[in-house]
N, C-alpha and C positions, 0 to 999 in steps of 0.2 A: 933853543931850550925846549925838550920837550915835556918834564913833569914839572910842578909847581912844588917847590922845596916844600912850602909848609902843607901843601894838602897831600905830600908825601909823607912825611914827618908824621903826622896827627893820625893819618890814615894805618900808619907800620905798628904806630902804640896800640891802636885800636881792638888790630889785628893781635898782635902778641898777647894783650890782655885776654883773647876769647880762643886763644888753640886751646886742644887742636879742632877745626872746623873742618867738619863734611865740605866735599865740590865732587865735581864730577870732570872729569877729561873731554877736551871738544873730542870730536870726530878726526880731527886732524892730526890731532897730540897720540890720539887709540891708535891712528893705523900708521903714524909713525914708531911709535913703541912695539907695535907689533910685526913690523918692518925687524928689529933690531930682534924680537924674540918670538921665535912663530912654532915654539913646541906647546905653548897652550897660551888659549885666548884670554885677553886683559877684559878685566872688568872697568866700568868706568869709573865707579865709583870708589874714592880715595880719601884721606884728611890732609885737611893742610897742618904739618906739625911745626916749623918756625920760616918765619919772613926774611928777608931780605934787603936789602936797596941794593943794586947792582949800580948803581949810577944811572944818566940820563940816557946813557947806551943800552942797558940793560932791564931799567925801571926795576920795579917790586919783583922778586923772586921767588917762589913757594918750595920747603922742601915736602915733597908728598911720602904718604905712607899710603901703601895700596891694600886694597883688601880681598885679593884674587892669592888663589891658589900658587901663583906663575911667582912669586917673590922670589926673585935668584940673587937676594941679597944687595943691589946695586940701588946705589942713594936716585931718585930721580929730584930735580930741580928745575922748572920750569918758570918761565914766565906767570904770572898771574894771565896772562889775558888768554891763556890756551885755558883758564877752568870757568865752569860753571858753577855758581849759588845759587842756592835754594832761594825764589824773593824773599821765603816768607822769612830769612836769619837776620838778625838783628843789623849786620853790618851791610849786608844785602846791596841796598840801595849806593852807599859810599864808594863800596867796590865796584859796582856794575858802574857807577859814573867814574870812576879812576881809566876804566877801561876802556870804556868809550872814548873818552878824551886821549890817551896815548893811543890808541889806534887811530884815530881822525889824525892827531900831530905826527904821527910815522907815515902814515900815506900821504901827508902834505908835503911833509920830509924826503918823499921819495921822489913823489912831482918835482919839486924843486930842483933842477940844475945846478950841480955844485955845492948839493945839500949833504953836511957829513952823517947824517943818521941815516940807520940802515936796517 
């Protein structure tokens, strides 16, 4: 098991109660998207407009609304742990440690021998 049902749970109301919310796209998520669409450059900066739970395969989901020029109409859906918050947002803190902790449980997850997440 890699999320904690109820600090999933508490964590998805939280979220829903405060969209839509600014984030920003790692580095990773920018030049994969701009892999997929390279007639003009993505901005990073996005909102998150509704959440998710994808299960413990998939964790929290975000769907984004971009604020770049490049909008060619296509829903993006990502992981939560590919965005960036602001610290100074109210929910800031609960996110940044949602995230941390599924990334430590996937990369133990991946250590492991015969471990089903991926």
């Amino acid at each position: 098991m890699i999320d904690r049902a109820d600090q999933v749970e508490r964590l998805l109301a939280q979220m829903r109660a405060a969209l839509p919310m600014p984030a920003r796209m790692t580095q990773h998520l920018l030049t994969a998207l701009q892999q997929q669409s390279t007639a003009t450059p993505i901005s990073p900066a996005c909102h998150i407009t509704e959440v998710h739970y994808a299960g413990d395969e998939g964790g929290i989901v975000c769907h984004l609304a971009r604020e770049a020029a490049d909008e060619s109409g296509r829903l993006v859906v990502i992981s939560i742990t590919h965005l960036v918050l602001d610290p100074r947002m109210p929910l800031a803190r609960e996110i940044n440690a949602y995230q941390k902790h599924r990334t430590k449980r996937l990369r133990r997850a991946q250590q492991t021998p015969g471990a089903g997440m991926g």
